[in-house]
DRENSENU-586285 format. One record per residue (C-alpha): residue number from 1; residue in one letter; chain; x, z, y. Coordinates in pm, whole numbers, plus 50000, padded with zeros to 5 digits. Example, Ala and Ser with C-alpha at 12.3 -4.5 7.8 and 13.67 -1.06 7.14 Angstrom:
+-------+-------+-------+-------+-------+-------+
: rokol : tordo : torgu :    px :    pz :    py :
+-------+-------+-------+-------+-------+-------+
:     1 :     A :     A : 51230 : 50780 : 49550 :
:     2 :     S :     A : 51367 : 50714 : 49894 :
+-------+-------+-------+-------+-------+-------+
//
This chain:
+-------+-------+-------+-------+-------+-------+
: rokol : tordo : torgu :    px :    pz :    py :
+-------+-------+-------+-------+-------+-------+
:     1 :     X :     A : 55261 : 49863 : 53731 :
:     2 :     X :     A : 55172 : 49597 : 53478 :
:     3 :     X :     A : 54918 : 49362 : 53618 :
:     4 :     X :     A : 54566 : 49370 : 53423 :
:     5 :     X :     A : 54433 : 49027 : 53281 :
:     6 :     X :     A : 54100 : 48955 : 53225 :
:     7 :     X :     A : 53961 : 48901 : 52922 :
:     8 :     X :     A : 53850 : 48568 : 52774 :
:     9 :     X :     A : 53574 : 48516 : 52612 :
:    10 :     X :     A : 53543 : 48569 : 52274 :
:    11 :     X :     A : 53368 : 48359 : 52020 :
:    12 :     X :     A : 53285 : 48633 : 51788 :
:    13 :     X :     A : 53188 : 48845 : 52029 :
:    14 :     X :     A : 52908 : 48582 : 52164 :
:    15 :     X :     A : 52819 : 48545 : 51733 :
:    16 :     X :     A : 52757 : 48888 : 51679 :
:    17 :     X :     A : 52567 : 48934 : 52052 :
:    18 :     X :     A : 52377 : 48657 : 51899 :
:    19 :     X :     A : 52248 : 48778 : 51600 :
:    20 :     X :     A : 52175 : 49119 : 51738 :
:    21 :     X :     A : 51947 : 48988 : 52029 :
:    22 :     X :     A : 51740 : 48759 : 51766 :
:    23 :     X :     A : 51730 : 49032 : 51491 :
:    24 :     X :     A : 51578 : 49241 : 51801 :
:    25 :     X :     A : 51322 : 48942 : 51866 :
:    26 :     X :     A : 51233 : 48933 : 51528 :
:    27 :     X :     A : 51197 : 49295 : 51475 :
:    28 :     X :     A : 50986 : 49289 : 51827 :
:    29 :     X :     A : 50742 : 49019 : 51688 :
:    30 :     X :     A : 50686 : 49103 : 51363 :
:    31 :     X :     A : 50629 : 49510 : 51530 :
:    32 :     X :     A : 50385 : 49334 : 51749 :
:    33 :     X :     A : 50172 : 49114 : 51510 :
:    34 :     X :     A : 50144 : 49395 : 51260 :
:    35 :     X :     A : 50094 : 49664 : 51542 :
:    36 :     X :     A : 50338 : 49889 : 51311 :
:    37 :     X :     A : 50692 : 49997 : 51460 :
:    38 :     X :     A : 50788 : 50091 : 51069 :
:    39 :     X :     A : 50656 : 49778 : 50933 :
:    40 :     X :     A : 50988 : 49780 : 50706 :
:    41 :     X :     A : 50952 : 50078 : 50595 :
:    42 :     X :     A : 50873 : 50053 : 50271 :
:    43 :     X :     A : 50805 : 50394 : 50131 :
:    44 :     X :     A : 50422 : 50521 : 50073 :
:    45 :     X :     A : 50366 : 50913 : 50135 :
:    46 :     X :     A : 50043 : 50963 : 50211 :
:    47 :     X :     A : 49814 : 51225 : 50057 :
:    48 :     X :     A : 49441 : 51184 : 49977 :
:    49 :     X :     A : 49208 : 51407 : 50054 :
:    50 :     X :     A : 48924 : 51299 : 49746 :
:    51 :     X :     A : 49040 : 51142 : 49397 :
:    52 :     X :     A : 48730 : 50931 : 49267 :
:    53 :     X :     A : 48780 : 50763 : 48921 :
:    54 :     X :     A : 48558 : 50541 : 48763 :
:    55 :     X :     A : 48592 : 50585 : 48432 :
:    56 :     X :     A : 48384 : 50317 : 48215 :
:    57 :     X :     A : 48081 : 50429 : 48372 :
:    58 :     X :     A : 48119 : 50787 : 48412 :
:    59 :     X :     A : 48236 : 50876 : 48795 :
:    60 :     X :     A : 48524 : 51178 : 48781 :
:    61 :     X :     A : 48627 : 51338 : 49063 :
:    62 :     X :     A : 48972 : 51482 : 49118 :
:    63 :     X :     A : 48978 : 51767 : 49374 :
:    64 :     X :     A : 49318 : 51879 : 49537 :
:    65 :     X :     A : 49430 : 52190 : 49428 :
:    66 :     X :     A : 49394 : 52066 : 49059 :
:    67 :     X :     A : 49754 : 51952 : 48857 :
:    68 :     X :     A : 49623 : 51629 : 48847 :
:    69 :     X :     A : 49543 : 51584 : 49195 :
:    70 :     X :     A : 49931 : 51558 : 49263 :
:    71 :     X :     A : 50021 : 51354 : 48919 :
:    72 :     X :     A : 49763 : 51070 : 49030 :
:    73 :     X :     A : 49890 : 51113 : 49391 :
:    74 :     X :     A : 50264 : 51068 : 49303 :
:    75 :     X :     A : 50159 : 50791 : 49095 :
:    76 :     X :     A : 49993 : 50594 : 49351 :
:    77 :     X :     A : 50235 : 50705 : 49617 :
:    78 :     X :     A : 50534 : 50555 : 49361 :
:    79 :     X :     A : 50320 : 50212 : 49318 :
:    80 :     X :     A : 50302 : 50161 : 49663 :
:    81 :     X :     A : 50621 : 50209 : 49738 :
:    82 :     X :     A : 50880 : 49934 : 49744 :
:    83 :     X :     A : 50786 : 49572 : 49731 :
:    84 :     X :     A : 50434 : 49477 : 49785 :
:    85 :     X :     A : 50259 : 49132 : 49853 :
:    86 :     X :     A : 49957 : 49041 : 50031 :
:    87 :     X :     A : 49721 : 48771 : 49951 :
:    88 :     X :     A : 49350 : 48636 : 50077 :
:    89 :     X :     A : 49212 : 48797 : 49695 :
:    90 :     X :     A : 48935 : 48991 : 49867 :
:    91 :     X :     A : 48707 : 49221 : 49698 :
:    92 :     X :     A : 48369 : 49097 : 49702 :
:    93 :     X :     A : 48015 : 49297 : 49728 :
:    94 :     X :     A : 47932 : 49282 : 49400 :
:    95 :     X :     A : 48234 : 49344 : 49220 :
:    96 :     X :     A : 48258 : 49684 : 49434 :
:    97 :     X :     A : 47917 : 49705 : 49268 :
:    98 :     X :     A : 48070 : 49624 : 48906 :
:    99 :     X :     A : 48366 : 49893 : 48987 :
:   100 :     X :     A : 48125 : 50190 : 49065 :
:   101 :     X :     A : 47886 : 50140 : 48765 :
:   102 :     X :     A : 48036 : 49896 : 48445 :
:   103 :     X :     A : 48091 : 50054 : 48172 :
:   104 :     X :     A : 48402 : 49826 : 48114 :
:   105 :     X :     A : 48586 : 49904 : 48402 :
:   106 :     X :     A : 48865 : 50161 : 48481 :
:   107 :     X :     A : 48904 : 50210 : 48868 :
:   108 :     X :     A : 49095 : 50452 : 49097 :
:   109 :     X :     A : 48954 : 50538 : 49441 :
:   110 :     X :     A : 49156 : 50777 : 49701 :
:   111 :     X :     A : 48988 : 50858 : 50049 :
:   112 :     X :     A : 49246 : 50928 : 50310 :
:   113 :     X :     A : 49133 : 51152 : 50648 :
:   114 :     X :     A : 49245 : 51005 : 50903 :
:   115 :     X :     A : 49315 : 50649 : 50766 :
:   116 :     X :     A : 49658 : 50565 : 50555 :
:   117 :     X :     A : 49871 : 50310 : 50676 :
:   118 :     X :     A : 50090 : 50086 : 50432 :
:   119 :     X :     A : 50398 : 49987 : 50609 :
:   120 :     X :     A : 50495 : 49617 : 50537 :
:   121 :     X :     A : 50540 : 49273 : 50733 :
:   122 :     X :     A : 50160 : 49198 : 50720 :
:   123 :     X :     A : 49927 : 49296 : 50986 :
:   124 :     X :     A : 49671 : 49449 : 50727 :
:   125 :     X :     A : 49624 : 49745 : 50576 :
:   126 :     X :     A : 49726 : 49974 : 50881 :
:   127 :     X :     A : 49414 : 50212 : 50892 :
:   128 :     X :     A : 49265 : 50252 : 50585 :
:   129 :     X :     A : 48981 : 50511 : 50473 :
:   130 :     X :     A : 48988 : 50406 : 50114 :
:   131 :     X :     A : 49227 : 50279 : 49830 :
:   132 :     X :     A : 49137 : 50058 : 49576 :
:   133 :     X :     A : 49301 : 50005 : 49221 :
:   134 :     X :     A : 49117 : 49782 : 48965 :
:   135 :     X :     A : 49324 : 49942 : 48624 :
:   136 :     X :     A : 49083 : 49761 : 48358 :
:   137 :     X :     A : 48870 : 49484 : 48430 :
:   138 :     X :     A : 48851 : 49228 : 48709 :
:   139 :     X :     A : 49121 : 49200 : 48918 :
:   140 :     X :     A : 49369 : 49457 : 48666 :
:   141 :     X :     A : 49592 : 49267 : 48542 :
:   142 :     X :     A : 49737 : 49099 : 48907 :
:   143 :     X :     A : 49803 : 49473 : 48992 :
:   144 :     X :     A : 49579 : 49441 : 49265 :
:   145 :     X :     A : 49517 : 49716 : 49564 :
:   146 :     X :     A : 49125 : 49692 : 49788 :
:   147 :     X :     A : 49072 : 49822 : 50117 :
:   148 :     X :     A : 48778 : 49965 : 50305 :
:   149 :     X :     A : 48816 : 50062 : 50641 :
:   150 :     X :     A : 48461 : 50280 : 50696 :
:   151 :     X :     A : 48227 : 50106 : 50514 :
:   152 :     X :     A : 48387 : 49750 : 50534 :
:   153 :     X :     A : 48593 : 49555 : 50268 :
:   154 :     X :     A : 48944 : 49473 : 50441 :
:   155 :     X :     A : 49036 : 49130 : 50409 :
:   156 :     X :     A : 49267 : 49040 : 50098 :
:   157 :     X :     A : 49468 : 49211 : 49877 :
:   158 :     X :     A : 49830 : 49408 : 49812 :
:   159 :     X :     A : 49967 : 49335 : 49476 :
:   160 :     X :     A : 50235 : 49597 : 49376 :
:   161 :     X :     A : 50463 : 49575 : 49098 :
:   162 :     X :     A : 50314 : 49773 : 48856 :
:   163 :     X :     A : 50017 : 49987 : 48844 :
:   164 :     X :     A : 50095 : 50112 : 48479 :
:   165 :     X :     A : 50240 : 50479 : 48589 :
:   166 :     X :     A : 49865 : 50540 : 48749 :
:   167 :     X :     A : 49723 : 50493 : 48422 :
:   168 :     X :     A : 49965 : 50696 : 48257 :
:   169 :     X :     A : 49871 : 50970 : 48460 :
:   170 :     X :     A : 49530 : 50957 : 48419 :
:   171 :     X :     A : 49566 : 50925 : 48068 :
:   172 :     X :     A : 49839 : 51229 : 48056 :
:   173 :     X :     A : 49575 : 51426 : 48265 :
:   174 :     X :     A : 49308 : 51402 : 48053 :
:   175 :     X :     A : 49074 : 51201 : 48319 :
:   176 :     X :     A : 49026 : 50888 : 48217 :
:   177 :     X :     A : 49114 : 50710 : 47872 :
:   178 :     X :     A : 48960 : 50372 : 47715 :
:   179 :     X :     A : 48702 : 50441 : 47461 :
+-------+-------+-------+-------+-------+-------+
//
């Protein structure tokens, strides 16, 4: 019977035990900080349950059920997926003030029940009641997304890549167009 010799160790094999043990670590600390196991994730689902726009100082409601309940949905859900980017830009008391009465602002609300979570490596953002989009006005054009969680303003800010599909859909849906 042909004797069996052990094996020596292996260079590559110790590289590639390596890498897997500190992409683990990494994907255990990030997991942790954030408090989100699909913190990579980067896809957005979630459906609202209310659809408030302010529309240069008119409030409209969306209600589900209506055609453009899912076009604003999709739109938002499409924005928020992919690529996002958090900074300390927090929404302030007044200008929440500005966004629910100026007459020269175009903003998008959604309510979530229970609270939408948007995966990324940041640890905010996981349980939010409301969605903010500023679409004309202050804060617009850096395609910026608020939080409240309750009755509080989350701190900072998500910037997605574009927010120029919502509007389209607004605008397609007869809801909200600039005067």
């Amino acid at each position: 019977m042909a004797e069996v010799k052990p094996s020596s160790p292996s260079l590559l094999k110790a590289g590639v035990s390596g890498v897997v043990i500190f992409g683990l670590i990494v994907f255990a600390v990030i997991a942790m900080n954030t408090g989100d196991l699909l913190w990579f994730w980067p896809v957005f689902n979630a459906i609202p349950d209310s659809i408030i726009v302010n529309c240069y100082g008119t409030e409209v409601a969306v209600k589900p059920g209506q055609p453009a309940f899912e076009a604003v949905t999709n739109a938002v859900n499409s924005s928020l997926t992919g690529n996002k980017r958090w900074d300390n830009l927090s929404l302030s008391d007044a200008t929440y003030q500005e966004y629910q009465t100026s007459s020269a602002v175009m903003v998008l609300k959604l309510h979530y029940d229970p609270p939408a979570t948007i995966h990324s490596q940041y640890a905010f953002f996981k349980s939010e009641s409301w969605l903010i989009f500023p679409l004309d006005g202050r804060h617009a054009s850096a395609n910026t997304v608020f939080g409240l969680e309750g009755k509080f303003i989350s701190p900072g800010s998500y910037h997605v890549q574009s927010t120029a599909s919502i509007v389209t859909a607004l605008q397609e849906q007869d809801i909200c167009t600039k005067p």
